[in-house]
C-alpha positions as CSV (number, residue, x, y, z in Angstrom):
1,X,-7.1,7.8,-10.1
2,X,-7.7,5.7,-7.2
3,X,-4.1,5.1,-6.0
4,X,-4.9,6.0,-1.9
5,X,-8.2,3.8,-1.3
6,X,-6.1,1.1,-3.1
7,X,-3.2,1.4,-1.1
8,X,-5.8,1.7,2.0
9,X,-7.6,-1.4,0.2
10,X,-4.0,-3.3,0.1
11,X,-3.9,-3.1,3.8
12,X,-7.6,-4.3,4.1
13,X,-6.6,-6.9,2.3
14,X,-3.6,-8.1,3.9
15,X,-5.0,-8.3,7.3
16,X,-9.0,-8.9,6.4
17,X,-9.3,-9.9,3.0
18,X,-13.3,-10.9,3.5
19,X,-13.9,-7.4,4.8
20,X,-11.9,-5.8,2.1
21,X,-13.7,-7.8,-0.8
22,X,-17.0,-5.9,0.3
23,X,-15.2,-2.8,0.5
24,X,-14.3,-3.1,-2.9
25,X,-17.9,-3.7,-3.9
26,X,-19.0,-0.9,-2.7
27,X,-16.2,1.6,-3.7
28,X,-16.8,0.1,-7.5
29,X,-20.8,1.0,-6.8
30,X,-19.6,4.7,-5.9
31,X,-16.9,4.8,-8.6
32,X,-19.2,4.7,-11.7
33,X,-20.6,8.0,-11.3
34,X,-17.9,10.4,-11.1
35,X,-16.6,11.5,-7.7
36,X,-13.2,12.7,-7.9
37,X,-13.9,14.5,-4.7
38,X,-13.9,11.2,-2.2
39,X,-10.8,9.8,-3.4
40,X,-8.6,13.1,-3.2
C-alpha cells in the first residue's frame, strides 16, 4: 500500500534518519484514516 513514501522514507533515512523518524510519525497519523489518494 505504501511502497513509494517508503522507498522515499528509505532515502530519508539513509541520509537524515532524525528527520525521517518524524516523517514517519506523521505519515502513520495520516495513514489511519483512509487515504489511498496521497500515496498513489
Amino acid at each position: 500500500m505504501f511502497e513509494k513514501p517508503l522507498m522515499i522514507i528509505s532515502l530519508q533515512t539513509y541520509f537524515n534518519p532524525e528527520s525521517s523518524i518524524k516523517q514517519l510519525n506523521k505519515i502513520s497519523q495520516r495513514a489511519q484514516p483512509p487515504t489511498p489518494a496521497r500515496f498513489t
